[in-house]
C-alpha positions in Angstrom: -15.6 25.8 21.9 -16.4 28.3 24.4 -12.9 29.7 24.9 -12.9 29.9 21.0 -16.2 32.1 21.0 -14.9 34.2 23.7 -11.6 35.4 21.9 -14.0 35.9 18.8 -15.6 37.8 20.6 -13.2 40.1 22.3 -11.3 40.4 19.2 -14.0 41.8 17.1 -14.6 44.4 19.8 -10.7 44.7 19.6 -10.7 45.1 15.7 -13.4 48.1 16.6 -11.2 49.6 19.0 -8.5 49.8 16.3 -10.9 51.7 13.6 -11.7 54.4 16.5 -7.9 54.9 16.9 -7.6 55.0 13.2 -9.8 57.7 13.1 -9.1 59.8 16.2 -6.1 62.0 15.8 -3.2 60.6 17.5 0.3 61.2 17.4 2.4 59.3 15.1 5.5 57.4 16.2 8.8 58.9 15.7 10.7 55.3 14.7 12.8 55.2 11.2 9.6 53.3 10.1 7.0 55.8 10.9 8.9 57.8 7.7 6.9 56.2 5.0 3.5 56.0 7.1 0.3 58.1 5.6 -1.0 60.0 8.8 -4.0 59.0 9.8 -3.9 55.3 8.0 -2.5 51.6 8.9 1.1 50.9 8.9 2.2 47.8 6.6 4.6 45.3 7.8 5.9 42.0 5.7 7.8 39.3 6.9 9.9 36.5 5.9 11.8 34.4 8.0 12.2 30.8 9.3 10.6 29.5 12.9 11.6 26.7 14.9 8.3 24.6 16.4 7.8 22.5 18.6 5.0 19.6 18.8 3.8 18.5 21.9 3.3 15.2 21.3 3.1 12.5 18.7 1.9 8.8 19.6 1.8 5.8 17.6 0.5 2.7 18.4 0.0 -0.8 16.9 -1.1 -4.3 17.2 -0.3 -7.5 15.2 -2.3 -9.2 12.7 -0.3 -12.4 13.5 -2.0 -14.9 15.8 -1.2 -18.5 16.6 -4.0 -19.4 14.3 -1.8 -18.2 12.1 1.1 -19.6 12.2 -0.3 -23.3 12.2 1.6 -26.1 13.0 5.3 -26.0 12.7 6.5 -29.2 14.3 5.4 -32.8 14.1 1.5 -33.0 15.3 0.7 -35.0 17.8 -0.1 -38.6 17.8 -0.2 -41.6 19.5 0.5 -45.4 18.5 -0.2 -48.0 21.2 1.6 -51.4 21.3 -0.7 -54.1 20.5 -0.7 -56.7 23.5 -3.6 -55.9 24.8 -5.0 -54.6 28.3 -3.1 -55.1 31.6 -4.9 -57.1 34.1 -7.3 -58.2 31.5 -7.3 -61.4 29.4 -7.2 -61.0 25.4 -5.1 -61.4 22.6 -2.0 -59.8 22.1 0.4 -59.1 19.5 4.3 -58.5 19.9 7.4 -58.2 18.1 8.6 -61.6 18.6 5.5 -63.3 19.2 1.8 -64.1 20.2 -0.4 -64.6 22.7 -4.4 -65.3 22.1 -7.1 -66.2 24.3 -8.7 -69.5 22.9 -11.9 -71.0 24.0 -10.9 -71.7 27.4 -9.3 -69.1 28.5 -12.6 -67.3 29.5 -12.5 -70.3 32.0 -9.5 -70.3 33.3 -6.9 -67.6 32.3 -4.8 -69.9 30.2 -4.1 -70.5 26.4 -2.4 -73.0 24.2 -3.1 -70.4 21.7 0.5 -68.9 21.7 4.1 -68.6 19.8 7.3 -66.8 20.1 10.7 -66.6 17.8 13.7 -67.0 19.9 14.9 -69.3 22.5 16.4 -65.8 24.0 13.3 -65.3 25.2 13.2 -68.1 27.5 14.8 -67.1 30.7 14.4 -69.7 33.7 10.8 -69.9 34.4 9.7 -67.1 32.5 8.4 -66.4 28.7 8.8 -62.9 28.0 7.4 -61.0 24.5 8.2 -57.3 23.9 5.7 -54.9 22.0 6.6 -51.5 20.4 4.2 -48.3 20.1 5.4 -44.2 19.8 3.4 -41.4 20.6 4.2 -37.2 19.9 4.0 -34.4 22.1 3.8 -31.2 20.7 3.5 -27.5 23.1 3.0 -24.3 21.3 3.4 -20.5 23.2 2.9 -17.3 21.6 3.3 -13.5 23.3 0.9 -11.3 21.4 0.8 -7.7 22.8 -0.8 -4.4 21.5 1.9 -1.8 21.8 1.6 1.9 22.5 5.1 4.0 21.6 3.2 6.6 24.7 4.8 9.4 22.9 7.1 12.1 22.3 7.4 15.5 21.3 8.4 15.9 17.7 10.1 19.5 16.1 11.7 21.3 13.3 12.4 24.4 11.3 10.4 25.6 8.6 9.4 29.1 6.6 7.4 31.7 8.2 5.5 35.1 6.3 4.2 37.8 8.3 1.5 40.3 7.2 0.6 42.5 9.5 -1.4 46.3 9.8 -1.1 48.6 12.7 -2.6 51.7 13.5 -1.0 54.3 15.9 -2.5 54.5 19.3 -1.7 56.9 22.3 2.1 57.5 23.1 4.0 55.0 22.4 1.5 52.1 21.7 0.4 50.7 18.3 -2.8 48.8 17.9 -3.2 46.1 14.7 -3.7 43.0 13.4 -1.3 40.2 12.4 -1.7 37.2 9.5 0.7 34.6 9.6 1.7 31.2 7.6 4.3 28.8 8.8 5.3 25.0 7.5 6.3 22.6 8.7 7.1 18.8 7.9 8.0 15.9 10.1 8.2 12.3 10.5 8.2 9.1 13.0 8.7 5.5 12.5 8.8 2.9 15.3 9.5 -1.4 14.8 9.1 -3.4 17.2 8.1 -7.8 17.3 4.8 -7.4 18.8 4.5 -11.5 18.4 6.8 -14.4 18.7 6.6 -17.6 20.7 8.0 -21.0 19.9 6.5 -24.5 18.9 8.2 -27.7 20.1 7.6 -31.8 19.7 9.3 -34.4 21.3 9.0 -38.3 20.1 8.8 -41.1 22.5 9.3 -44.7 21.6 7.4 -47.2 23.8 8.8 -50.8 24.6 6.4 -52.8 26.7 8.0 -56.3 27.9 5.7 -59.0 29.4 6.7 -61.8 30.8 4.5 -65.0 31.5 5.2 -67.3 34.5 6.1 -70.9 32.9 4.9 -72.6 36.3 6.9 -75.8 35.2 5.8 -75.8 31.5 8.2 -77.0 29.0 7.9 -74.7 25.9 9.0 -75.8 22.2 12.4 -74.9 21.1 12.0 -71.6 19.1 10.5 -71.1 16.7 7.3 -71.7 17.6 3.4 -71.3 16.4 0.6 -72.7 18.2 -2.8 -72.9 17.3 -6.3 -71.9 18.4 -7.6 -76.0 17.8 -4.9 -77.0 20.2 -3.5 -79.1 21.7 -0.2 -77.7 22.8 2.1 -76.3 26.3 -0.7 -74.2 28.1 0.7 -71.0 29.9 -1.3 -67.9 31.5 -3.0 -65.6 29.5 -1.8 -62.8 32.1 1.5 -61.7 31.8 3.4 -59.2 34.2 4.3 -55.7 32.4 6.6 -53.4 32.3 7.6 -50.3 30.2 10.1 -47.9 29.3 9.8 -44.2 27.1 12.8 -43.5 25.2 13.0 -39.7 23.4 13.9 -40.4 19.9 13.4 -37.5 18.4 12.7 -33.7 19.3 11.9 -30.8 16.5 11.8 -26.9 17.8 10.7 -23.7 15.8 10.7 -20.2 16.9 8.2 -17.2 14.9 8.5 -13.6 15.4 6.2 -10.6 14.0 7.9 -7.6 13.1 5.6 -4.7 13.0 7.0 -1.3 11.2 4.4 1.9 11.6 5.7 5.3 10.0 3.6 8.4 10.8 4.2 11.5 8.4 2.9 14.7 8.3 2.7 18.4 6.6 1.5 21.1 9.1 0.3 24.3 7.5 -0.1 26.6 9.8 -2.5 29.8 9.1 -2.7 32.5 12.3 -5.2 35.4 12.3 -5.1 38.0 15.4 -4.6 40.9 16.9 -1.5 42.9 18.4 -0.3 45.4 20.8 2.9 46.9 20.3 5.3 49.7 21.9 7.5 51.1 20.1 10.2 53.6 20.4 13.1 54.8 18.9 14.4 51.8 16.8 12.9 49.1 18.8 9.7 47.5 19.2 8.0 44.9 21.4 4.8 43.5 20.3 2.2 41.3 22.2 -0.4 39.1 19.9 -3.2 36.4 20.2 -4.6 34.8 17.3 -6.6 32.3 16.1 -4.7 29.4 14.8 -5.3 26.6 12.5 -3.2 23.5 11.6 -4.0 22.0 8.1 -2.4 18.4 8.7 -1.9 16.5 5.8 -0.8 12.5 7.0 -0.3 9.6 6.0 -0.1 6.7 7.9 2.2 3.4 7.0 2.4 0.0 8.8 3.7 -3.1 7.2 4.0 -6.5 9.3 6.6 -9.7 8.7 6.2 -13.1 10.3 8.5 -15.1 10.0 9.7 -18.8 11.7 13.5 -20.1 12.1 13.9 -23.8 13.1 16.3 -27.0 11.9 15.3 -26.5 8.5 15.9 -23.1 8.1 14.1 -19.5 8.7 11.4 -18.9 5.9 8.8 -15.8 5.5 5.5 -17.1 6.4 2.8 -13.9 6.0 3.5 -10.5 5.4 0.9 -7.7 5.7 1.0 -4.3 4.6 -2.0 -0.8 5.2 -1.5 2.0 4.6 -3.9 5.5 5.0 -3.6 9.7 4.3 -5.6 12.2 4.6 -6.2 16.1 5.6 -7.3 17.3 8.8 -7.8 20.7 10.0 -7.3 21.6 13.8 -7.9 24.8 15.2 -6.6 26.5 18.3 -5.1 29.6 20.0 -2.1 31.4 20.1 -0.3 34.1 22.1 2.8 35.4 21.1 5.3 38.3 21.5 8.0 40.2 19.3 10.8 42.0 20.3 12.1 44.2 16.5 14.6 45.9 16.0 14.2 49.0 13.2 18.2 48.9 11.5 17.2 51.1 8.8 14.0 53.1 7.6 11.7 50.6 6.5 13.2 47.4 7.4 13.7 45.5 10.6 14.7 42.6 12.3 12.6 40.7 14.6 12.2 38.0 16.9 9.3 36.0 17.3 8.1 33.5 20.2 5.0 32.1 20.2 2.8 29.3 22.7 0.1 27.5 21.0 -2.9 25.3 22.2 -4.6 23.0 19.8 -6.9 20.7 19.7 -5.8 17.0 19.3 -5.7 15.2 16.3 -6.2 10.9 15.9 -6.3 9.0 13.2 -6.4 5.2 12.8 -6.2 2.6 10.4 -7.3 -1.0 11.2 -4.2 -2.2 13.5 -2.5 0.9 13.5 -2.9 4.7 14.9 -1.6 7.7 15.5 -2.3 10.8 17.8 -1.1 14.1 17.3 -0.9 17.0 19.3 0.4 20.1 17.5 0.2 23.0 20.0 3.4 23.9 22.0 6.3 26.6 22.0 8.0 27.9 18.5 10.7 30.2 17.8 11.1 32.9 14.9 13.6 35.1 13.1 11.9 37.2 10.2 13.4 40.4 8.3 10.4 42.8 8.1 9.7 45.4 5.7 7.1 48.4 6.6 4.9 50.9 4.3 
């Protein structure tokens, strides 16, 4: 704000410096334009043309709405179902597949039941009595990548119409002195997509076979099938068995989600430029120095819309979709310096060239998960055809 208030200033006492010449009597220039100047008062100039600009830099940035609260459970949750014979190394009744083992009322004594059965002579091997129990259990793992992205920016440009309005006032020599309105367009555009989040789900089913076997210790057991009872009497055998146990993967289920983010950033930049020049002229060519006060009248609008979506073995499906969207107008102020190189072709008219360097202030704007950052000033290029009264 203080660089602003110190170019106020100096072109105010600029603009005064201007009247004086206005007023003094100085010679007037000899060019094919100075023809249709009134002695003594400002010379008119009017230009159309088209400029080339250049932004500095333009920055989007977004993050996803998508989480993996989100997305939920996509495989088979977990679980667990635990074969029924009982603790290991503990007496107590036990259930299996192809058979039965209880404790009866004196096995709290003694380890031993007659409170037993099993199916198949099969499972009568030597010595041994052995029983098998099923269970299954469910694993499930889930892994998402969430990450707020930043496109870190680039500079953004384009052509678009300029007018030119200018009054000058002839100074000592060769040297004009005046002031200089301008208006220039310009419209431009970005759009980024990127998958800001994706990860992957996956479950894997185990089946569990537990086989225990009892020591027989000389026992004769029933031919198959068998049932005893808790009353008794019947072959006594250990309430105790030896276990073992095997995990077999029976089944395994996978799904993969992705986020897809889409931000579009667009924007009409009116550009309005008030300041003062200095110009030499002679003959049919000019060159002109200027700074001015600038303003950018940025109309935006700001877009973002969001997909998540999950593939697995039953197919890809859409699972949440969002979409925001924001505009508005923002004015940014700044300063300019430029110079102009003309070139008189006939009385009246001329052609000119225009380069100009502009510093502005920075412009951000946001909207929930999405934002964008604008910085206007930079380097623009000009051709106008002039007319002068």
């Amino acid at each position: 704000m203080k660089a602003v208030i110190s170019f106020a200033s100096a072109w105010s006492f600029l603009l005064a410096s201007v009247a004086g010449v206005g007023a003094g009597e100085l010679a007037v220039p000899t060019g094919p334009a100075a023809a249709a100047v009134v002695p003594g008062g400002p010379r008119w100039r009017v230009g159309l043309g088209v400029q080339w600009r250049a932004m500095d830099r333009l920055s989007l940035q977004a993050s996803p709405h998508a989480n993996l609260g989100v997305v939920g459970n996509l495989v088979d949750a977990p679980r667990e179902r635990l074969p029924a014979n009982g603790p290991e190394g503990a007496t107590g009744d036990r259930r299996y597949v192809d058979g039965f083992v209880y404790a009866d009322e004196g096995t709290v004594r003694d380890g031993t039941t007659w409170w037993w059965g099993y199916q198949s002579a099969s499972q009568v091997q030597g010595d041994t009595l052995s029983f098998t129990a099923e269970g299954d259990y469910t694993t499930a793992t889930s892994s998402g990548r969430e990450a707020a992205w930043d496109q870190g920016g680039s500079s953004e440009d384009g052509f678009g119409p300029v007018l030119e309005v200018e009054a000058d006032w002839a100074g000592p020599g060769d040297w004009r002195l005046g002031m200089a309105f301008s208006f220039s367009y310009l419209g431009l555009g970005s759009g980024e997509r990127d998958a800001l989040f994706s990860g992957r789900q996956q479950s894997l089913g185990y089946s569990i076979l537990e086989t225990d076997r009892y020591a027989l210790q000389g026992v004769v057991v029933p031919s198959a099938p068998y049932e005893g009872s808790r009353d008794g009497p019947g072959p006594v055998i250990d309430n105790l068995p030896a276990r073992s146990r095997r995990d077999t993967l029976v089944r395994q289920r996978e799904a993969r989600f992705e986020s897809v983010t889409e931000i579009d950033f667009g924007a009409q930049v009116y550009n309005f430029s008030l300041g003062s020049t200095l110009a030499w002229e002679r003959g049919c060519v000019s060159l002109q120095g200027s700074a001015a006060l600038e303003l950018d009248v940025v109309s935006w609008d700001l877009a973002s819309r969001e997909i998540l979506t999950a593939s697995g073995s039953d197919g890809s499906r859409r699972m949440a979709r969002w979409q925001d969207r924001a505009a508005g107008t923002a004015m940014v102020p700044g300063l300019g310096l430029g110079a102009r190189a003309a070139w008189q072709w006939r009385p009246g008219w001329d052609l000119a060239g225009v380069v100009k360097w502009r510093a502005m202030e920075n412009l951000a704007v946001d909207n929930g998960k999405t934002a964008a950052s604008l910085n206007s000033g930079g380097w623009s290029l000009g051709l106008t055809l002039g007319y002068n009264f």
